[in-house]
C-alpha positions as semicolon CSV with decimal commas, in nm:
position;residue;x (nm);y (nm);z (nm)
1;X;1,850;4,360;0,083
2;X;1,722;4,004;0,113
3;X;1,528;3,946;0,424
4;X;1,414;3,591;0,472
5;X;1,281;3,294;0,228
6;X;0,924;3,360;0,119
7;X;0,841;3,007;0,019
8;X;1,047;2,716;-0,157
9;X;0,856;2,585;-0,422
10;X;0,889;2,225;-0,581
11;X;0,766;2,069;-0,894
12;X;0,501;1,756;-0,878
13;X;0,362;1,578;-1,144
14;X;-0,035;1,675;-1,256
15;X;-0,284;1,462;-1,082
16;X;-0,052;1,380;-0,745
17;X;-0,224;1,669;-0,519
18;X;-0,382;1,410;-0,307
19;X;-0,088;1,195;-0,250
20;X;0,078;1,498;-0,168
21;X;-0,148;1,622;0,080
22;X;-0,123;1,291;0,229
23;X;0,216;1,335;0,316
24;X;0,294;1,697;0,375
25;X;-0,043;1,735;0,601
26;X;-0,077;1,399;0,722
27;X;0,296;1,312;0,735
28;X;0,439;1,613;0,794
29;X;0,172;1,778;1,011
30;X;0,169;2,091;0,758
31;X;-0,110;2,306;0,706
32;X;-0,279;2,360;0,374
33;X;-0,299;2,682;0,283
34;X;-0,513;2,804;-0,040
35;X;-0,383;2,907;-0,347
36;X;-0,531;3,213;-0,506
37;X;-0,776;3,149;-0,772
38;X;-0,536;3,238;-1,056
39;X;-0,293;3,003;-0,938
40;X;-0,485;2,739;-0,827
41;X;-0,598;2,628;-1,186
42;X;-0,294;2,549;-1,251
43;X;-0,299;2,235;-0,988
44;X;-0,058;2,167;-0,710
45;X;-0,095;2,282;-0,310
46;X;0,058;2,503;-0,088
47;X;0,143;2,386;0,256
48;X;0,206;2,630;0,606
49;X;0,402;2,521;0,908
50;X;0,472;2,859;1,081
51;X;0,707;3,085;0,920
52;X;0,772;2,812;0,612
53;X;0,619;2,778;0,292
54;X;0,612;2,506;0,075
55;X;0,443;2,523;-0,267
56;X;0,431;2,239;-0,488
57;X;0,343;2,318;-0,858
58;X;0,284;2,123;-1,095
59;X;0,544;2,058;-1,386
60;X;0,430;1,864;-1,740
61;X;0,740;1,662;-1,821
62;X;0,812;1,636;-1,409
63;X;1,111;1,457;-1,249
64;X;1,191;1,458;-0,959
65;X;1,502;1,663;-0,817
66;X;1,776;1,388;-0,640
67;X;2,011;1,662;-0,510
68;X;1,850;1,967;-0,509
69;X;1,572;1,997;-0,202
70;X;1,474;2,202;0,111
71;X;1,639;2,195;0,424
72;X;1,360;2,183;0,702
73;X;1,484;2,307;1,073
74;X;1,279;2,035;1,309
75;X;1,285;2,007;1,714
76;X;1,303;1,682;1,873
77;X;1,409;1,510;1,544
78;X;1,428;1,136;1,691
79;X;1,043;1,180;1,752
80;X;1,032;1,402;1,406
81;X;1,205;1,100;1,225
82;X;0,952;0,825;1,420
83;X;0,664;1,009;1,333
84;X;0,804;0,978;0,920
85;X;0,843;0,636;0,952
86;X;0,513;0,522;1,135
87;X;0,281;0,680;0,857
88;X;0,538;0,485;0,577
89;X;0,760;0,797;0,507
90;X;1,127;0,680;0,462
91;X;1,375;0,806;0,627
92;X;1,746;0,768;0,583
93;X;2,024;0,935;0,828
94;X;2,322;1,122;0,770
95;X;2,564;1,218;1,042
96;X;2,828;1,399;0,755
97;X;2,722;1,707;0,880
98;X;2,921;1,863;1,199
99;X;2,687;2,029;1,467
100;X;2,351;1,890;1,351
101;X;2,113;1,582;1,331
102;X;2,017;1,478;0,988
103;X;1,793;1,281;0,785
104;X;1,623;1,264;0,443
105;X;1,326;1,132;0,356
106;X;1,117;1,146;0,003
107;X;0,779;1,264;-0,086
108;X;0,523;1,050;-0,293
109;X;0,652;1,191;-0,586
110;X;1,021;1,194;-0,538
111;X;1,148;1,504;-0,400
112;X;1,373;1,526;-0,169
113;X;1,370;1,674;0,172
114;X;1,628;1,751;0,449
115;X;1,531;1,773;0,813
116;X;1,771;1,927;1,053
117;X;1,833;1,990;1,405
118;X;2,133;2,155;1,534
119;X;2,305;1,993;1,865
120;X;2,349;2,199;2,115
């Protein structure tokens, strides 16, 4: 029986770990978290906000994913979404789905992300 999401990982190019820490620490306000040894030669990060795992890993012929991406759960997304855009994140709304609060915004390197709040 599934349980919960361990970790979604996403694919980066080699050599972007710093722009990436940029924006999911910086940006995002995630914490890094290490990668063990084994794994960590291989490049990319890992990032930590509470329960949620991100792990970026690096891919050799890389592009980005223009659909596919995470869908975040955020609280007090107005301030989430100002917070994006003051440190140069974009951030681009979508009210087509019912119950919630919506944007997208990109990484350095492309990916996509969803951040979500439902309305209560």
């Amino acid at each position: 029986m599934i349980e919960g999401v361990d970790h979604v990982q996403l694919a980066a190019p080699a050599g972007s770990e710093d722009a990436l820490r940029a924006y999911y620490a910086d940006v995002l306000g995630m914490t890094e978290i290490p990668k063990p040894p084994a794994l960590a030669a291989r490049g990319g990060c890992w990032f930590r906000t509470g329960q949620v795992q991100l792990h970026l890993g690096v891919e050799a012929d890389f592009r980005p994913a223009r659909k596919a991406h995470p869908g975040l759960r955020v609280t007090g997304i107005d301030a989430f979404a100002a917070r994006l855009q003051t440190r140069g994140a974009p951030v681009t709304w979508d009210d087509s789905l019912p119950g919630h609060r919506r944007f997208y915004s990109d990484d350095p390197v492309g990916n996509r992300l969803e951040f979500l709040e439902p309305m209560m």
